[in-house]
C-alpha positions as CSV (number, residue, x, y, z in Angstrom):
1,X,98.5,45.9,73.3
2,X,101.6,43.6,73.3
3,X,104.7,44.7,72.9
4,X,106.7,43.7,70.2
5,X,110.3,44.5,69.7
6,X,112.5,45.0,67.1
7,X,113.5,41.4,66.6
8,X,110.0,40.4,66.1
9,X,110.0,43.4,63.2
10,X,112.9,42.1,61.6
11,X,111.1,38.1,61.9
12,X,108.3,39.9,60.3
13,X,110.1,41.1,57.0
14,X,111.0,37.8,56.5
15,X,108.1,36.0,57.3
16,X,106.4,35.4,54.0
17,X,106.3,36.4,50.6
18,X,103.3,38.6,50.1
19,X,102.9,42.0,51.2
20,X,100.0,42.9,53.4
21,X,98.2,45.6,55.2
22,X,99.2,46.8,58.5
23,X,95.4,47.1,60.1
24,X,96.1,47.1,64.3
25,X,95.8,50.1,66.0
26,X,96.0,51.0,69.9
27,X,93.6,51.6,73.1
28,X,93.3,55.7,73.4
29,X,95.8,57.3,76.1
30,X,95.7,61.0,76.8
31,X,96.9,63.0,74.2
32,X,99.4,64.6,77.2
33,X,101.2,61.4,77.8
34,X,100.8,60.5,73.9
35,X,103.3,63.9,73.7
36,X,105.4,63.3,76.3
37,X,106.8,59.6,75.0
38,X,106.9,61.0,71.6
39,X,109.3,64.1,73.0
40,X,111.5,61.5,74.8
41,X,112.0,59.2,71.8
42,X,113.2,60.7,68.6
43,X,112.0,57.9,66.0
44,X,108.7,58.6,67.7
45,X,108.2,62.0,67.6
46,X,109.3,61.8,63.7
47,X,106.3,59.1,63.0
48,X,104.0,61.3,65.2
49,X,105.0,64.4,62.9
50,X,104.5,62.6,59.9
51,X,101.5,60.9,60.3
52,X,100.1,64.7,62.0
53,X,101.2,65.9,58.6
54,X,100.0,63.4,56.4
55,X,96.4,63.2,58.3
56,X,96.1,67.1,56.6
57,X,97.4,66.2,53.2
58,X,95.9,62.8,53.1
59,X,94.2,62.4,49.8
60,X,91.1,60.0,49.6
61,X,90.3,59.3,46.1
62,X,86.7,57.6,45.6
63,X,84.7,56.2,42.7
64,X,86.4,54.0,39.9
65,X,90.6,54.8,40.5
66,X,93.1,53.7,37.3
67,X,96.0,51.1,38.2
68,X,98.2,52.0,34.7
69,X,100.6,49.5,35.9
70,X,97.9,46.8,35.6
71,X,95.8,48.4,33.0
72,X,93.2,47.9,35.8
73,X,90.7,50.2,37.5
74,X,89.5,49.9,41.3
75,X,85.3,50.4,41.1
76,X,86.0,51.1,45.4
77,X,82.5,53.6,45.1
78,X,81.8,55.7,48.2
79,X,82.7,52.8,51.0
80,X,86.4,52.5,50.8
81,X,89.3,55.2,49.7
82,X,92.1,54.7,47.9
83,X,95.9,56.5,48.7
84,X,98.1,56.9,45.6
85,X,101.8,55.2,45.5
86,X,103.8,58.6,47.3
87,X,101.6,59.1,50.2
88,X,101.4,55.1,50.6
89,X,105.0,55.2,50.8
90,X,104.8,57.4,53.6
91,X,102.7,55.7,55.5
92,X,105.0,52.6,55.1
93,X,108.3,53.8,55.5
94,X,108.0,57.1,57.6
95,X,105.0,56.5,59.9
96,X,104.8,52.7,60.2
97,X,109.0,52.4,60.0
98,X,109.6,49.8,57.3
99,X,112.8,49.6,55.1
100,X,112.4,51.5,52.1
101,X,112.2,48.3,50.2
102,X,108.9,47.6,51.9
103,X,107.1,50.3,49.5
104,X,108.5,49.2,46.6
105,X,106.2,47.9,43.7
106,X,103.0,49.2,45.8
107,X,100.5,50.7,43.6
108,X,98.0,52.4,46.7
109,X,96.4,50.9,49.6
110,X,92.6,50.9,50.2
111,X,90.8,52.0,53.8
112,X,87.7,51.5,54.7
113,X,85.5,55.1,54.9
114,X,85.9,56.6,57.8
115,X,89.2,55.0,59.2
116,X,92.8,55.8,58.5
117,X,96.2,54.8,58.9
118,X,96.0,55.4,62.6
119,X,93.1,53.9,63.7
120,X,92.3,50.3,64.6
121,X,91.0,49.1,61.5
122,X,92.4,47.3,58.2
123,X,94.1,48.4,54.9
124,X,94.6,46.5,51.4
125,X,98.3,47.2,49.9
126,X,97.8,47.4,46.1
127,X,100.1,45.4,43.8
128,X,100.8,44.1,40.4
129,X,103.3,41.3,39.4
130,X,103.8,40.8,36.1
131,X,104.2,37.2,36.0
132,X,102.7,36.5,33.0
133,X,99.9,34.1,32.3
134,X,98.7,32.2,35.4
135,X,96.6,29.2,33.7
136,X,93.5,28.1,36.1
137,X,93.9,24.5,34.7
138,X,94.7,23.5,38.0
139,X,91.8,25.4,40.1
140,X,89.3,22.2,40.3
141,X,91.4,19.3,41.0
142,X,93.9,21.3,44.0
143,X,93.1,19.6,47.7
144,X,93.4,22.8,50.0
145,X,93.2,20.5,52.8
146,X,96.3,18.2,51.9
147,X,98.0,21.7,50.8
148,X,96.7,23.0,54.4
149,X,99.0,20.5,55.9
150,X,101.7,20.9,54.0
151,X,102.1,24.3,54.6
152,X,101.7,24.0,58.6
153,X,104.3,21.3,58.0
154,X,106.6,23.6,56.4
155,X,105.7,26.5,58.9
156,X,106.6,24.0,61.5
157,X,109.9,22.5,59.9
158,X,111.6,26.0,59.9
159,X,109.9,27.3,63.5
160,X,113.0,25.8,65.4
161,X,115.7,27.3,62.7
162,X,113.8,30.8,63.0
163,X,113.6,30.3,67.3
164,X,117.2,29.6,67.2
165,X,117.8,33.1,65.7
166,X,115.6,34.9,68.5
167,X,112.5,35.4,66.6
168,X,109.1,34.3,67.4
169,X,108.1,31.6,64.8
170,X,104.9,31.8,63.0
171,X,102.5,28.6,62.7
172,X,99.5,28.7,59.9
173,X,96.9,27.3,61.7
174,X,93.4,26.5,59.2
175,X,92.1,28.3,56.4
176,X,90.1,31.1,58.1
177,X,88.6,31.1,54.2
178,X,89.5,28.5,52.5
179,X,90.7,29.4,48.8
180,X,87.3,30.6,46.6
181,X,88.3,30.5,42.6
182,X,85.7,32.2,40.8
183,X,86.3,31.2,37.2
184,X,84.0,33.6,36.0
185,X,85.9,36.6,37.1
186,X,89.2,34.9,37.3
187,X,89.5,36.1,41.0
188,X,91.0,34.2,43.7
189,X,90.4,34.3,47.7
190,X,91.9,32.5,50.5
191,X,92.7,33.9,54.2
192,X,95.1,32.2,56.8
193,X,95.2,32.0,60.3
194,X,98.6,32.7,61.6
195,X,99.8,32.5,65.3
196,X,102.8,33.6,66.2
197,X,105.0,32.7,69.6
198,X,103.8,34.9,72.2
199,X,101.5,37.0,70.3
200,X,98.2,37.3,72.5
201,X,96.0,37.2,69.1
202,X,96.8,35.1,66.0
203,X,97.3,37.0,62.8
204,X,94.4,37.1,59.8
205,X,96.1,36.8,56.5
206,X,93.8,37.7,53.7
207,X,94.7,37.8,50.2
208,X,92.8,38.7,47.4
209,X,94.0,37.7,43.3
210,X,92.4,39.0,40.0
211,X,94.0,37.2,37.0
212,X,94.6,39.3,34.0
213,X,96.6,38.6,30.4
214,X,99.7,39.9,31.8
215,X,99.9,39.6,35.3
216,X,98.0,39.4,39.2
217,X,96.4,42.3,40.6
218,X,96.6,41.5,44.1
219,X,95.1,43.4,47.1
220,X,96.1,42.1,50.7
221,X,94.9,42.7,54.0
222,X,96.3,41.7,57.2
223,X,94.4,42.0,60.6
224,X,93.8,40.6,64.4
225,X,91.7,36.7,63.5
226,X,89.1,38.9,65.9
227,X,88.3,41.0,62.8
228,X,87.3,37.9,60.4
229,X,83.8,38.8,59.8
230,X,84.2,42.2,58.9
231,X,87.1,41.6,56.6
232,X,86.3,38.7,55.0
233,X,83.0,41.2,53.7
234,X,85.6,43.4,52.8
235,X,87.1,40.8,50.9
236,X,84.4,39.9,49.2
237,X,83.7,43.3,47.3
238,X,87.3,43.6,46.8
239,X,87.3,40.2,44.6
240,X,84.9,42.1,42.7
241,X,86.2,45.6,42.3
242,X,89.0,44.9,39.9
243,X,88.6,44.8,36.7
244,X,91.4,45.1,33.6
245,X,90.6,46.3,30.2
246,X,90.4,45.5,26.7
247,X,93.1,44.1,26.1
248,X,94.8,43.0,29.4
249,X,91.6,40.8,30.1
250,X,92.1,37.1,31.2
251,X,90.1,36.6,28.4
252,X,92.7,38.7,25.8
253,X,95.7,35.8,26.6
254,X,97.6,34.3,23.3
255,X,99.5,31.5,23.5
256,X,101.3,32.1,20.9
257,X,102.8,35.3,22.1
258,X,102.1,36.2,25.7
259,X,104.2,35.0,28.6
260,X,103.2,31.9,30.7
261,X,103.8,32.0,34.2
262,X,105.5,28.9,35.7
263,X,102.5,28.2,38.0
264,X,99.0,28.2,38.3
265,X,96.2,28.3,41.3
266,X,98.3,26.4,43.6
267,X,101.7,28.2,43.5
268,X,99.5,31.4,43.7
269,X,98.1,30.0,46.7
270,X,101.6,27.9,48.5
271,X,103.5,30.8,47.7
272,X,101.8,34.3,47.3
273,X,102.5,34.6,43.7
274,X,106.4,34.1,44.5
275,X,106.3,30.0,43.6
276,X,109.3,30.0,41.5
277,X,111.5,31.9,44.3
278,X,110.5,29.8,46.8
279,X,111.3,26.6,45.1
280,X,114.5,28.3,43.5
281,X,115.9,29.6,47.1
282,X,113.4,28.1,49.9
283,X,112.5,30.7,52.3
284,X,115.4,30.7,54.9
285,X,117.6,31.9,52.0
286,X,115.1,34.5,51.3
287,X,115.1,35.4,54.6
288,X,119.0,35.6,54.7
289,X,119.0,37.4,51.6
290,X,116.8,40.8,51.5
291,X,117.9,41.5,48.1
292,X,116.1,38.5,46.6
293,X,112.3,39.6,48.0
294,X,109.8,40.1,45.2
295,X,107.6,41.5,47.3
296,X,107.8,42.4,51.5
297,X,106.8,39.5,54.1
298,X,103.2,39.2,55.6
299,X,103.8,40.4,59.3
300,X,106.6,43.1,58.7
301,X,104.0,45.8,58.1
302,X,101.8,44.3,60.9
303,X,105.0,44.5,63.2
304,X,106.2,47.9,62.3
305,X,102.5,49.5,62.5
306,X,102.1,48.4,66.5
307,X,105.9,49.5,67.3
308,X,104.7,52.8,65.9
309,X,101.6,53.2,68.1
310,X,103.6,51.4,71.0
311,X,106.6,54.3,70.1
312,X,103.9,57.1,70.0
313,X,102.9,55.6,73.4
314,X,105.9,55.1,75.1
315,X,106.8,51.7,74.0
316,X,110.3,51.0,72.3
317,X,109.8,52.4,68.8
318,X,111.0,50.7,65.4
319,X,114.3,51.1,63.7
320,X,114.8,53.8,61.8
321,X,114.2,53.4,58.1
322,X,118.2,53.9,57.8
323,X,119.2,50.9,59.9
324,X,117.7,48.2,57.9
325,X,120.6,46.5,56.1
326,X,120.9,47.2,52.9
327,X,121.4,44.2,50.8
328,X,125.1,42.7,49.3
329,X,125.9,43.7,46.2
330,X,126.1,40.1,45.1
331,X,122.3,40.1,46.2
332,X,121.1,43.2,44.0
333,X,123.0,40.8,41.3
334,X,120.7,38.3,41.7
């Protein structure tokens, strides 16, 4: 596994506007040197502690699983296993070393059976925005391939900015799915392929949308490109798990009293659900600005989860939760 360093972390918060799974693991070592780098490094031996803990208390929950916040349920059945809000924090913050902020607004994440937090595998992060109404007006006439371009271009236009700061620059790539509306379920797919400078794999960037009156149920995965086929199945059942009730159904919408989101399909897609921040700020003020994220950047958690295998292993852990910087008053203002 590569080493990545704390500056790389730190690119990762910034690095986009959807929050996303943290699947890569590490080769196994011998449980004797796996101690001894944990004893020499403090940070590490805290993450090994907590995720030793956690593995005991970690409860798997099965079957159809409530979202009150979305007035959704999860139909996961006996394949995947869901981990409520407090022991997802935990894995966020205290084993995979992200600022507090990180775990904010997540609702549970999702692993498949068998796997956990500490194996090489995937997760989903569970979230809800409520945005409003996203109208699907939009969702036959978008070209993904001139959007495609637009958003390398844009990737590419802020690469020397973010170099200049130190950090590795990500580079979207192709679709590694390009986006799927299903109009019928009012779910939305799309997966990117993201390489960043350096990094001896590019990045899989999944993301999965369920539309509802209110708001998007979202569920994102991020993992090695070399895991496509097996996520993008994963994927698939995920677009159909979700499901809202009576009443918070796409279907359920009035215009004549329910909010209207200020985008559709597209700025779902160009922005991760965060269009109108985006446009408002562009995303080197959001990156200068931690106070202004909506929701915690695409490679953060994929960052933070390999410092804490590389930490547990010997390799220069992640900051401590308390080092992040917390943000400006005037930016909690905003």
């Amino acid at each position: 596994m590569s080493r990545i360093s704390n500056k790389c972390s730190a690119l990762a918060l910034a690095g986009a506007l959807v929050i996303v799974s943290a699947p890569v693991g590490a080769p196994p070592v011998a449980a004797a040197t796996t101690a001894a780098a944990a004893a020499s490094d403090p940070i590490a031996a805290q993450q090994r502690a907590a995720a030793e803990k956690l593995l005991k208390e970690l409860d798997r929950q099965t079957g159809t699983i409530p979202i009150p916040a979305a007035k959704a349920d999860l139909n996961l059945g006996d394949r995947y296993y869901f981990v409520g809000p407090e022991q997802s924090r935990t894995i966020l913050v205290d084993i995979w070393r992200n600022p507090p902020a990180a775990a904010n607004g997540v609702l549970g994440m999702v692993f498949p059976k068998g796997k956990s937090f500490v194996d090489d595998t995937w997760s989903a992060v569970i979230t809800y925005e409520d945005t409003g109404y996203v109208s699907d007006d939009d969702a036959k006439t978008i070209d993904y391939n001139e959007m495609l371009a637009n958003m390398k271009a844009s990737d590419e236009a802020q690469a020397p900015d973010i170099r200049a700061q130190g950090y590795p620059a990500g580079i979207l790539q192709r679709w590694a799915q390009a986006p799927t509306y299903d109009a019928g379920k009012h779910s939305l797919v799309w997966a990117r392929d993201i390489k960043f400078d350096d990094a001896p794999e590019d990045t899989l960037n999944y993301d999965i949308r369920l539309l509802g009156r209110e708001g998007v149920l979202s569920m994102n995965i991020l993992a090695g490109i070399s895991q496509l086929d097996e996520v993008r199945e994963a994927a698939k059942t995920f677009a159909s798990v979700g499901s809202f009730r009576d009443g918070a159904r796409y279907a359920d919408y009035d215009p004549a009293t329910d909010k209207k989101a200020e985008y559709g399909i597209a700025g779902l897609i160009a922005a991760g659900g965060a269009a109108a921040v985006a446009k408002k700020v562009g995303l080197l003020a959001i990156l200068a600005k931690f106070g202004k994220f909506l929701l915690i950047g695409v490679v953060a958690l994929f960052a933070a989860f390999r410092n804490f295998i590389g930490g547990l292993f010997g390799r220069k852990a992640a900051r401590d939760a308390a080092e992040w910087e917390a943000p400006a008053d005037e930016d909690r203002r905003d």
